[in-house]
GUVEXNU-763872 format. One line per field, with one value per residue (C-alpha): x, y, z. Coordinates in steps of 0.2 Angstrom, whole numbers, plus 5000, padded with zeros to 4 digits. Layout:
N
X	(X ...);
Y	(Y ...);
Z	(Z ...);
***
This chain:
560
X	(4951 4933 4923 4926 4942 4955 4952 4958 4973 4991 5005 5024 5036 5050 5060 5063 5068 5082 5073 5069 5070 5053 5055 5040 5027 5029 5018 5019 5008 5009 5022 5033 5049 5046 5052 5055 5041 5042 5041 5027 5020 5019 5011 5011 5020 5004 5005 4994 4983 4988 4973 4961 4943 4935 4940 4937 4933 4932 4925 4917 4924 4913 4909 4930 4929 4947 4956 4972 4988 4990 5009 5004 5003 5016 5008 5023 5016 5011 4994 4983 4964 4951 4933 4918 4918 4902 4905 4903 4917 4929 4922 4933 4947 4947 4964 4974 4992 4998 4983 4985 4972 4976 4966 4965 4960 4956 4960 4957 4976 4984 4985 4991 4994 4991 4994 4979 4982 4967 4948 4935 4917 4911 4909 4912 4929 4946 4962 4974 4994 5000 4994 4989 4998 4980 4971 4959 4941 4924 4908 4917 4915 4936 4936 4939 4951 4953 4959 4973 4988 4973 4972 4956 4952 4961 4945 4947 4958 4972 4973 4989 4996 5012 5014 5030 5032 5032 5038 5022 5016 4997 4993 4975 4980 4971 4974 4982 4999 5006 5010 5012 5025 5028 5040 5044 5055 5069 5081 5079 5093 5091 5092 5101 5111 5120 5131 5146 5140 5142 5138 5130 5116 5105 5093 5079 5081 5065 5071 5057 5054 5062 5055 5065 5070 5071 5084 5093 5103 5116 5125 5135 5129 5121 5116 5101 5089 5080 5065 5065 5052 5053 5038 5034 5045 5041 5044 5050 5052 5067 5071 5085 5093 5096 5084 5083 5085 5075 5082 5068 5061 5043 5030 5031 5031 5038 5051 5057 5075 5086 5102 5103 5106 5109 5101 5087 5070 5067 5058 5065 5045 5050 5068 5062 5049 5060 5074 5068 5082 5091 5101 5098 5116 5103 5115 5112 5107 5101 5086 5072 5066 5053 5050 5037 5033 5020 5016 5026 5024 5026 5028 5032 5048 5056 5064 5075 5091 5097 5098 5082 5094 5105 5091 5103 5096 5099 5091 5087 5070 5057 5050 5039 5036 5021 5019 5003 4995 5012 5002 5002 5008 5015 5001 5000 5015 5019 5013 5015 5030 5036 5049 5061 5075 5076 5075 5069 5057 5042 5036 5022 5022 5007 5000 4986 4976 4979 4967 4980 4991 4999 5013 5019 5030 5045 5054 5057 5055 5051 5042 5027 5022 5012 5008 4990 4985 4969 4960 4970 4963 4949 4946 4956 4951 4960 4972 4974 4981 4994 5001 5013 5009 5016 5031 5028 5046 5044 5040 5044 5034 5023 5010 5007 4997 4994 4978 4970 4952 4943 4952 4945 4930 4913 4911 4928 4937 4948 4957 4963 4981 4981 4992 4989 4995 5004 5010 5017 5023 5014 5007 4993 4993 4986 4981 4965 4954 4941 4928 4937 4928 4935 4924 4936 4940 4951 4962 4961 4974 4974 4982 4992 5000 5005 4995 4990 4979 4975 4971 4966 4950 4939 4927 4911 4919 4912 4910 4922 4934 4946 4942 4954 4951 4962 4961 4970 4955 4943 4946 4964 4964 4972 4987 4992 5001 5011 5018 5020 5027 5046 5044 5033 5037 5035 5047 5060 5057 5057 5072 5083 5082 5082 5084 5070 5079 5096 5102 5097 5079 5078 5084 5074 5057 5055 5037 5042 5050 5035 5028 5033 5029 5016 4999 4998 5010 5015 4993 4992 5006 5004 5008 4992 4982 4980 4989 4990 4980 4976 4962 4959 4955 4949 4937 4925 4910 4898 4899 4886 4896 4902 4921 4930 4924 4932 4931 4937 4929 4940 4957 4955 4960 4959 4959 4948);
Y	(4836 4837 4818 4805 4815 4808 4792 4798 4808 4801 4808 4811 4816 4825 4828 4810 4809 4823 4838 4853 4869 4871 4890 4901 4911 4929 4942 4945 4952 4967 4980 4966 4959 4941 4929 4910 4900 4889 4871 4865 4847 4839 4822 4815 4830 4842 4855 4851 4864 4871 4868 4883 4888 4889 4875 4884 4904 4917 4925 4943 4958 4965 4981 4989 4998 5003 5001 5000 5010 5015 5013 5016 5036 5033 5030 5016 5013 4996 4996 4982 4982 4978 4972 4963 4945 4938 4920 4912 4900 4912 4910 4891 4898 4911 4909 4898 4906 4908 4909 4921 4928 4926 4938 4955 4968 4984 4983 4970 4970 4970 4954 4951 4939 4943 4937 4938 4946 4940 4935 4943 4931 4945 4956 4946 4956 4951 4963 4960 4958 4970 4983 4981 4993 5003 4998 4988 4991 4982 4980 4977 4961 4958 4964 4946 4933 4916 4908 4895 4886 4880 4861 4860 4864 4851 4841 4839 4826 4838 4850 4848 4855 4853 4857 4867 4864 4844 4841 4833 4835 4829 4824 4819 4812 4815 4797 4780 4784 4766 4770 4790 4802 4815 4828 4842 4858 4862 4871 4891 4893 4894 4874 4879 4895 4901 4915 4922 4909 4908 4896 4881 4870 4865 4852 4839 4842 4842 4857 4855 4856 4871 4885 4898 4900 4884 4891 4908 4918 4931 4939 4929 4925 4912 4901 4892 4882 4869 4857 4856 4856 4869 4867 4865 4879 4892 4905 4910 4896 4904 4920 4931 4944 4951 4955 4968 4969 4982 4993 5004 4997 4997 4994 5005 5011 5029 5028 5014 5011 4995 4989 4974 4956 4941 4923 4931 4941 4949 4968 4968 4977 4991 4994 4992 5004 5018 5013 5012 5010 4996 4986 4969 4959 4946 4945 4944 4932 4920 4909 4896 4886 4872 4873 4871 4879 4874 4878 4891 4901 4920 4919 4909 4917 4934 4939 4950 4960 4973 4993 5005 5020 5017 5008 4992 4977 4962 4950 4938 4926 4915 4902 4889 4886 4883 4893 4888 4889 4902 4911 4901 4914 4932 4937 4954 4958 4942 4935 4920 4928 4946 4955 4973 4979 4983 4973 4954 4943 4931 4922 4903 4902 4895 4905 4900 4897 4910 4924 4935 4945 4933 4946 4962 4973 4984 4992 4996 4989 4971 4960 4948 4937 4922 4918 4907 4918 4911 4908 4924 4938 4926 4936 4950 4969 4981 4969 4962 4945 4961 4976 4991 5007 5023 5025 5035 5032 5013 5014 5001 4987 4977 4966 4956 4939 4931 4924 4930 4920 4918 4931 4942 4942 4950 4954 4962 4981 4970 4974 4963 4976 4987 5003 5009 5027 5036 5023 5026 5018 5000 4990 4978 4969 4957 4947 4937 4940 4931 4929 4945 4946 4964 4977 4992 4987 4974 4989 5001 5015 5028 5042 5038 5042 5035 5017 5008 4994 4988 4971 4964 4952 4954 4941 4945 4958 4961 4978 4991 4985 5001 5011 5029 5038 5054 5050 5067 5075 5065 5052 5057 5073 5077 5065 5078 5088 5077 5066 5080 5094 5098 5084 5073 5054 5056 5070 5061 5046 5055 5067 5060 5041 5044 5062 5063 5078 5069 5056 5041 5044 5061 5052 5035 5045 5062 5060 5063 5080 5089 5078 5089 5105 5115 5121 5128 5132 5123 5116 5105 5097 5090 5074 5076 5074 5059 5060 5050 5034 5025 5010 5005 4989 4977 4964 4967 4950 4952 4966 4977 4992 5005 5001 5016 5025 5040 5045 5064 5072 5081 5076 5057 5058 5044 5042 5029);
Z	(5148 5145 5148 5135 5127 5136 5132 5113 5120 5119 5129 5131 5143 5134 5147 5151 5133 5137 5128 5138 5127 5122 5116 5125 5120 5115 5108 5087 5077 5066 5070 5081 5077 5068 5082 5081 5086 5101 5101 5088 5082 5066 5062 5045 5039 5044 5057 5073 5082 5101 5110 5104 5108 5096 5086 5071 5068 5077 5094 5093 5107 5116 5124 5125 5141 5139 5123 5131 5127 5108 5101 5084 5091 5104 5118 5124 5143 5139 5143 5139 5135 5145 5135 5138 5133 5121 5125 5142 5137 5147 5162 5160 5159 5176 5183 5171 5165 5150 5140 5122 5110 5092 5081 5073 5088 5079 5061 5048 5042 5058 5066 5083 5097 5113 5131 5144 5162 5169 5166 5179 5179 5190 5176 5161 5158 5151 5154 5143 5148 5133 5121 5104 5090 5088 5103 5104 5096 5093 5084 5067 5059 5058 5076 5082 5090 5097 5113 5112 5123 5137 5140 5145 5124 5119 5113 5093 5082 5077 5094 5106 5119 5132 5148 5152 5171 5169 5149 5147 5129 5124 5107 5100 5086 5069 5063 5069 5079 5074 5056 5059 5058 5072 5074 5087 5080 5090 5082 5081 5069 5048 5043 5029 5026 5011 5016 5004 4993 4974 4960 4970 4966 4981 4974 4980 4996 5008 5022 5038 5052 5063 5074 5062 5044 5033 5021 5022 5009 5010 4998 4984 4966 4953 4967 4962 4974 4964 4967 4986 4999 5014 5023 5045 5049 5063 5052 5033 5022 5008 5016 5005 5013 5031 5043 5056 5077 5084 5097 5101 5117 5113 5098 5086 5068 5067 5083 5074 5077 5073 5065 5051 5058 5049 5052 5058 5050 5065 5064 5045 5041 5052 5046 5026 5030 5038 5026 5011 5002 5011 5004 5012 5004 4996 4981 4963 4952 4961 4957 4969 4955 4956 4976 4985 5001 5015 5032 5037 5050 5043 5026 5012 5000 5005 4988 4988 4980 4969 4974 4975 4979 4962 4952 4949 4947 4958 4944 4958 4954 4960 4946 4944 4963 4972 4990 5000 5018 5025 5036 5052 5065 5056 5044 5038 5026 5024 5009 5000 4991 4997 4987 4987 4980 4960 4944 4950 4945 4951 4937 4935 4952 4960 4977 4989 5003 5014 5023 5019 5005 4990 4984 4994 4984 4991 4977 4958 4944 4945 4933 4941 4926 4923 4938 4945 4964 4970 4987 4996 5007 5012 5031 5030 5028 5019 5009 4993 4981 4975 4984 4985 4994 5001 4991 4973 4972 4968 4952 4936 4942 4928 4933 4918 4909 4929 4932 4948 4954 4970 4980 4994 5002 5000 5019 5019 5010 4998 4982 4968 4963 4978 4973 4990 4997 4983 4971 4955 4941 4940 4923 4923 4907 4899 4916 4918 4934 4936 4952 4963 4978 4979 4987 4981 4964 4953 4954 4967 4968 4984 4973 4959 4947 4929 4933 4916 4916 4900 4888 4903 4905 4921 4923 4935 4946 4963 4959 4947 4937 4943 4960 4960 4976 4977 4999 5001 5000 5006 5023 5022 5022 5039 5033 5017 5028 5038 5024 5011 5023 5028 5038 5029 5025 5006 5006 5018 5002 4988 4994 5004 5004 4984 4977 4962 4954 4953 4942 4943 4947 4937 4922 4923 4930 4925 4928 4948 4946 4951 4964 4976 4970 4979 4973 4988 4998 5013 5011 4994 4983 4964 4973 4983 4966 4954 4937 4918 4926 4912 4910 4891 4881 4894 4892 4906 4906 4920 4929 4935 4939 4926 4923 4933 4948 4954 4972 4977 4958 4948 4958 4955 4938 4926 4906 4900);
***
């Protein structure tokens, strides 16, 4: 410990007080399974810090001499990066184990945490133990991390650390130990799990302090869980639904393979975003009312319920709760409140503090209203307070009379309602933004179609009100192709996981039938170009942009 700290540390032996599963360390980060954290520390109901440098922020990567393996293209040997280091602190840390980097490595949405091999002083070089899911890259502002789990760091009110060869855990503690409350999480399993379940009231009860899920839901119906605390759990606070074990040996997106699990949230982004259509066995009706959920570890609600494939709703809800600081591990796609399936509802919920998304959206047909998001996507690229992306077969969703303020960042590519790749289908009414710190947009669509905002009031944007890029044309250009073509993920979606000429779809969205149809064959696709985007009757005070800005000419269509 560094002079004059140790004086101000307090410590434990656990394993003279018969505890000795601490959990480990493992890699997570965007494109992992979700695991459950290892042992962590709690005083006075607040999670503590593992001994980080630096105490707050973020260092810079330096000069990438190899960017290690890329997974993300299927390059599965497992290579990890070797970059130059910008801050002489590494040189302190040459030859301890089990030292991890926590940071976002090459893009601004993809978070990772990530082991180190070793530290070379000689040349100012750090090899990483694993690969990243894009490689690693520098010279961008979110191109960042920081060092954590290293004792010699421990040297802030707040941080601690433990030492797994003698049980010994360190605390320096943020306030008087006399009168404080400290706990350690043990337990990996949900802390409470509703399976089978129907018609039961789970009320008041404060549910903390685990390394997995605090409460889990599977199937049954009209169960409702009612003004309870979840909060200093490892990972998802109210989780509804199954989750997913991967069985694809590597990290990947498009080799993805798994089967659903229950108990567990595991690689449930990589399954959902293969399987679009998978029914999770969340149940119907069921409602969290009047909860609030803190300090979790990846995620706050997971929503769920209902079928995508036969459009049947699963009129499952979130109301009325307040979900804050959920981003402690697991951070991109794992919002304050995630939600898929068809037909449910979040409505005067309260979401924020958090560098990353509020909402992410799976699904058809559910209604966000009335809802207060603020002080989201604070350092993150790329993200939004609201998103759904790469699916035009989601389509239904009405985004209506919430108030957004103090979102995103004015360093970072943010949106306020992201209708990313391909959406469709999505309302924004009568909502109130206000403050958006949104490079791209309040709305910003990569290639839509029938998106309608309107009567909304926009209070000094950042920049435009509404952003339509048609991307096919421009920086994604080379991706038409691929997720148009006989093989192309959009097709797979729109053909095979639902069929948009059948029944239901055909019936319910006959705006998709031509989606597909070539304007070139086997080059360009209608799908490839916007349609019937709609931005009318706002009230815009403020801005200095013009309302709408079109990127890609005459194929980012949009009715004003």
């Amino acid at each position: 410990l560094r002079p004059g700290v140790a004086s101000k540390v307090v410590q434990v032996n656990l394993k003279t007080l018969g505890i000795s599963d601490f959990g480990k360390h493992a890699q997570y980060g965007h494109g992992h399974p979700v695991k459950e954290a290892p042992l962590e520390l709690f005083f006075n109901h607040q999670p503590m810090t593992l001994a980080r440098y630096p105490n707050q922020g973020f260092m810079k990567i330096g000069k990438v001499i190899d960017p290690g393996s890329v997974p993300r293209t299927g390059d599965y040997n497992e290579r990890g990066a070797v970059f130059t280091y910008t801050d002489p602190r590494h040189k302190a840390w040459a030859g301890l184990k089990d030292i991890w980097f926590q940071g976002t490595f090459n893009s601004g949405f993809a978070d990772d945490m990530i082991p180190v091999a070793t530290i070379d002083t000689s040349q100012n070089q750090v090899k990483l133990a694993a690969s990243h899911l894009y490689g690693v890259a520098s010279g961008k502002d979110f191109q960042q991390y920081f060092a954590q789990n290293i004792l010699s760091e421990l040297d802030t009110a707040g941080e601690w650390y433990l030492d797994r060869a003698t049980g010994i855990l360190y605390l320096f503690p943020p306030d008087k130990l006399q009168t404080a409350t400290v706990h350690i999480s043990l337990l990996e399993d949900p802390i409470v799990c509703l399976e089978g379940v129907s018609h039961l009231v789970f009320r008041d009860v404060t549910v903390e302090v685990g390394r997995g899920i605090g409460i889990y839901m599977e199937r049954g119906a009209h169960n409702l869980i009612a003004g309870c605390t979840v909060r200093n759990v490892g990972t998802n606070g109210i989780f509804m639904g199954q989750g997913a074990q991967q069985t694809f040996p590597h990290l990947t997106i498009d080799d993805y393979e798994g089967v659903p699990i229950s108990r567990k949230i595991g690689n449930l982004q990589g399954h959902i975003y293969k399987y679009s259509t998978w029914e999770r066995q969340a149940g119907t009706h069921h409602g969290i009312q009047s909860c609030d959920v803190y300090n979790t570890g990846s995620g706050g609600i997971y929503l769920s319920g209902g079928s995508k494939r036969k459009l049947i709703p699963g009129h499952n809800v979130v109301e009325n709760c307040k979900v804050h600081d959920y981003n402690r591990r697991n951070k991109f796609l794992w919002a304050g409140i995630n939600i898929d399936g068809c037909g449910n509802r979040i409505a005067h919920c309260e979401i924020y503090n958090s560098d990353w998304q509020g909402i992410f959206v799976y699904g058809n047909e559910h209604v966000f209203e009335y809802n207060h998001i603020h002080h989201v996507t604070l350092n993150s690229d790329d993200t939004s307070p609201w998103y759904i992306g790469r699916n035009p077969s989601s389509r239904g969703n009405i985004v209506r009379y919430n108030y957004f303020h103090d979102c995103g960042s004015a360093n970072r590519m943010n949106m306020g309602i992201y209708c990313d790749d391909s959406s469709t289908g999505v309302t924004v009414e009568g909502n109130v933004f206000v403050n958006m710190q949104t490079s791209h947009g309040v709305l910003f669509s990569n290639t839509g179609w029938d998106l309608t905002m309107k009567n909304n009031i926009i209070v000094n944007p950042m920049t435009y009100t509404a952003e339509i890029s048609a991307h096919y044309y421009t920086w994604a250009a080379v991706h038409a192709v691929p997720m148009f073509g006989e093989k192309g993920l959009l097709r797979k979606r729109l053909l095979q996981e639902v069929n948009i000429l059948e029944p239901p779809y055909s019936t319910r969205y006959p705006e998709l039938k031509d989606y597909l149809n070539p304007i070139i064959e086997g080059k360009e696709w209608e799908g490839m170009r916007s349609k019937r985007n709609l931005v009318a009757d706002n009230v815009i005070v403020g801005s200095k942009e013009k309302p709408v800005h079109l990127l890609g000419g005459q194929y980012a269509v949009c009715e004003e």
